[in-house]
N, C-alpha and C positions, 0 to 999 in steps of 0.2 A: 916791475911787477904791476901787472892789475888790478882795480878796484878803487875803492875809498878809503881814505885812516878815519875812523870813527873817534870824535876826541868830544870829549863831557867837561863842560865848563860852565858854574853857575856863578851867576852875579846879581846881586841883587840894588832894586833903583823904584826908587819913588817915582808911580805912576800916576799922571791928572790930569784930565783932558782941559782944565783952566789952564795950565803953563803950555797949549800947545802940544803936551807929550812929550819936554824937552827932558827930562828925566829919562825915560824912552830914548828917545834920539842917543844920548851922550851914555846909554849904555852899552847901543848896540855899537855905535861907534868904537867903543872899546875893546868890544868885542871881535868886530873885525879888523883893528889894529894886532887885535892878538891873534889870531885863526889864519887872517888872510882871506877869507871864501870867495870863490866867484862867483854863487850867488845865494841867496836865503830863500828857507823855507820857515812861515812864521806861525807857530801853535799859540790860540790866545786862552788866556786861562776862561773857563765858562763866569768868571765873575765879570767880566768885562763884557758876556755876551749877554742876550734876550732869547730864546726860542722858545718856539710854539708848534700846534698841528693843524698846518694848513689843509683843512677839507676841500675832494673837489666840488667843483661846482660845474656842471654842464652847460651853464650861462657862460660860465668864464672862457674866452674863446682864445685870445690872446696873450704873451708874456705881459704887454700895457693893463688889460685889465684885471689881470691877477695880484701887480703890482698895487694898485690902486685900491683893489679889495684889499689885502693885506695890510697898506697905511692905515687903513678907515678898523681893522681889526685890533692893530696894534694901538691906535689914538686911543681905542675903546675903553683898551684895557691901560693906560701910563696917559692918557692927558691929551687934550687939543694937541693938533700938529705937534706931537710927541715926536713921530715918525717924521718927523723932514731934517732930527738930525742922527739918522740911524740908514746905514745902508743894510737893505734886506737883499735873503740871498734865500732860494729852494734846492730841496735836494731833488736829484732825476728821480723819477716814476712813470710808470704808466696810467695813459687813460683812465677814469675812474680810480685811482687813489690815493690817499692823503697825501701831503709831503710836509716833509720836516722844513719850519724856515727857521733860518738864522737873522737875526739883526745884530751888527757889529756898531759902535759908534761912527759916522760918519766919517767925520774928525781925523781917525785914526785910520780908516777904510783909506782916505784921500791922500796920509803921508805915508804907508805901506806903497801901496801902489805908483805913488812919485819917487821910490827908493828915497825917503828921507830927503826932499829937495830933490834927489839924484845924485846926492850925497857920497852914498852908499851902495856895494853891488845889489842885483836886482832882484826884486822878491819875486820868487819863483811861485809862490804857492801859499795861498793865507788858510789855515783852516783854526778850528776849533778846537779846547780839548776832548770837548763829548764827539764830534764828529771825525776826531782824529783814532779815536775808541775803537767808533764803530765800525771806521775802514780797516784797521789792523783786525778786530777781533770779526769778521764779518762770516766767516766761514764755520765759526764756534759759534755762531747766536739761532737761537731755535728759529722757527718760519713762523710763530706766535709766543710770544712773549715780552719780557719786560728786562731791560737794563739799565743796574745802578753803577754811577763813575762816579768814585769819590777821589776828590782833591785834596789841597791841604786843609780851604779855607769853604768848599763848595761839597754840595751833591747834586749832580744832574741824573735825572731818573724820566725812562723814557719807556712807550710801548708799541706795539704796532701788531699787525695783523696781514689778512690776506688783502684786505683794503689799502696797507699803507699804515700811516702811525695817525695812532689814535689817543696818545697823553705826554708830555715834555714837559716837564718843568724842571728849574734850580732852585735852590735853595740852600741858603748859610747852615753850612755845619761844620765843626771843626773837629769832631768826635771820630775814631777810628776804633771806639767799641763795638762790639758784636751787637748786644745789650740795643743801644744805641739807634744803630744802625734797621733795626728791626723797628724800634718805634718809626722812626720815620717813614721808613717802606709801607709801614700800617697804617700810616697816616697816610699817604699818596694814592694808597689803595683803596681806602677808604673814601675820598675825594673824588677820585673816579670812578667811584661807584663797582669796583671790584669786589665779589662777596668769594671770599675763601673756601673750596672742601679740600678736604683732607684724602678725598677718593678719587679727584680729581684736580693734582697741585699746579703752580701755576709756576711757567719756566723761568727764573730769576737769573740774569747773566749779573754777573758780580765781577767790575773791575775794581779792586782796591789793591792794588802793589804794598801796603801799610799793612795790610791783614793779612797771616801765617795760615796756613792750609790748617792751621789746629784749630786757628780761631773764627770757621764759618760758622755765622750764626744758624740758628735753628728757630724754625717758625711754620706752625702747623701749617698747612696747606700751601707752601711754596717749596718748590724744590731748586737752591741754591747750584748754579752752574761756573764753577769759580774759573777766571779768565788769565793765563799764564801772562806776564809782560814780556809786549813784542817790542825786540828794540826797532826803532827803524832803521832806513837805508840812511837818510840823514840824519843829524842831532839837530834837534830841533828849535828854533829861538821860541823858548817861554815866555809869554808876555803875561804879567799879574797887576792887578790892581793896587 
């Protein structure tokens, strides 16, 4: 018979980029002591990531000098040479439009990509859980709007445009109330300088797998676009903090 066996298995392991990741290491190990795989695909949780909305800039001619802008962006905002231990990554666009970056820990960028020493079969594919979101859900997200992805311990909340994206941030939340939920969206929107009507709502993609189609929240001037859970083709290794 053709296909894949799709098989769920959670384990959970004390994550630190101080031990190396060995915590990490000796779970995934187990893991494929158990499964067998021939090779990984690696989801990291957004608390273990940084993104932002990288504007273009028609100076920027290069991948080197976008790169480079980028560190001198990210030092800005987390500290001198912040950036030399974070590998940044962008997402495709065209000419003229923002793009979303990711920064992943260095650290952890460097033993992904060595398959754990070469340890381990090989990592096919590293993504993120907000960017893992956005590619399953890509074809339900409006062509101007805003999406929130809540985790267990995270919220990643993002916007974009005809430009490209124009707001990313995370932030610690552990709340899967409705209630909740709605302050903080108020609050992001607020920050970005979003001004609410109610004659004109504003398109809200809502990934929360925790929250029951009873319980979308409600809030003037956005209109709540709730996003079914896509399994994927693989299961995916979680990595959490």
């Amino acid at each position: 018979m053709g296909g894949r066996a799709k098989v769920a298995l959670k384990t959970d392991a004390v994550v630190h980029a101080d031990d190396a990741w060995l915590g990490l290491s000796k779970a995934c190990a187990a893991l494929c002591t158990a499964l067998k795989p021939q090779m990984l695909r690696v989801v990291l949780a957004d608390s273990l990531v940084r993104y932002a909305a990288f504007p273009w800039r028609e100076e920027l001619r290069t991948t080197e000098e976008d790169l480079a802008f980028a560190q001198l962006s990210f030092d800005d905002v987390y500290g001198a040479n912040a950036s030399s231990n974070w590998h940044l990554a962008f997402s495709l666009a065209s000419p003229g439009e923002s793009r979303l970056m990711v920064a992943i820990p260095k650290s952890l960028y460097v033993l992904l990509t060595n398959n754990f020493s070469q340890s381990l079969p090989e990592v096919k594919s590293i993504q993120t859980s907000f960017t893992r979101a956005l590619m399953n859900h890509r074809k339900a997200l409006p062509p101007t709007g805003w999406m929130v992805h809540l985790e267990d311990d995270s919220a990643s909340i993002g916007s974009w445009n005809s430009q490209g994206w124009t707001w990313v941030n995370t932030v610690r939340h552990t709340s899967q109330s409705p209630n909740d939920l709605v302050a903080l969206l108020n609050q992001e929107l607020t920050i970005s300088g979003v001004s609410l009507n109610a004659n004109q709502p504003v398109s809200v993609a809502l990934n929360a797998p925790a929250l029951s189609q009873t319980e979308l929240p409600q809030m003037p001037g956005v209109r709540f676009i709730p996003l079914k859970a896509v399994e994927p083709v693989f299961a995916p290794l979680e990595m959490r903090a």
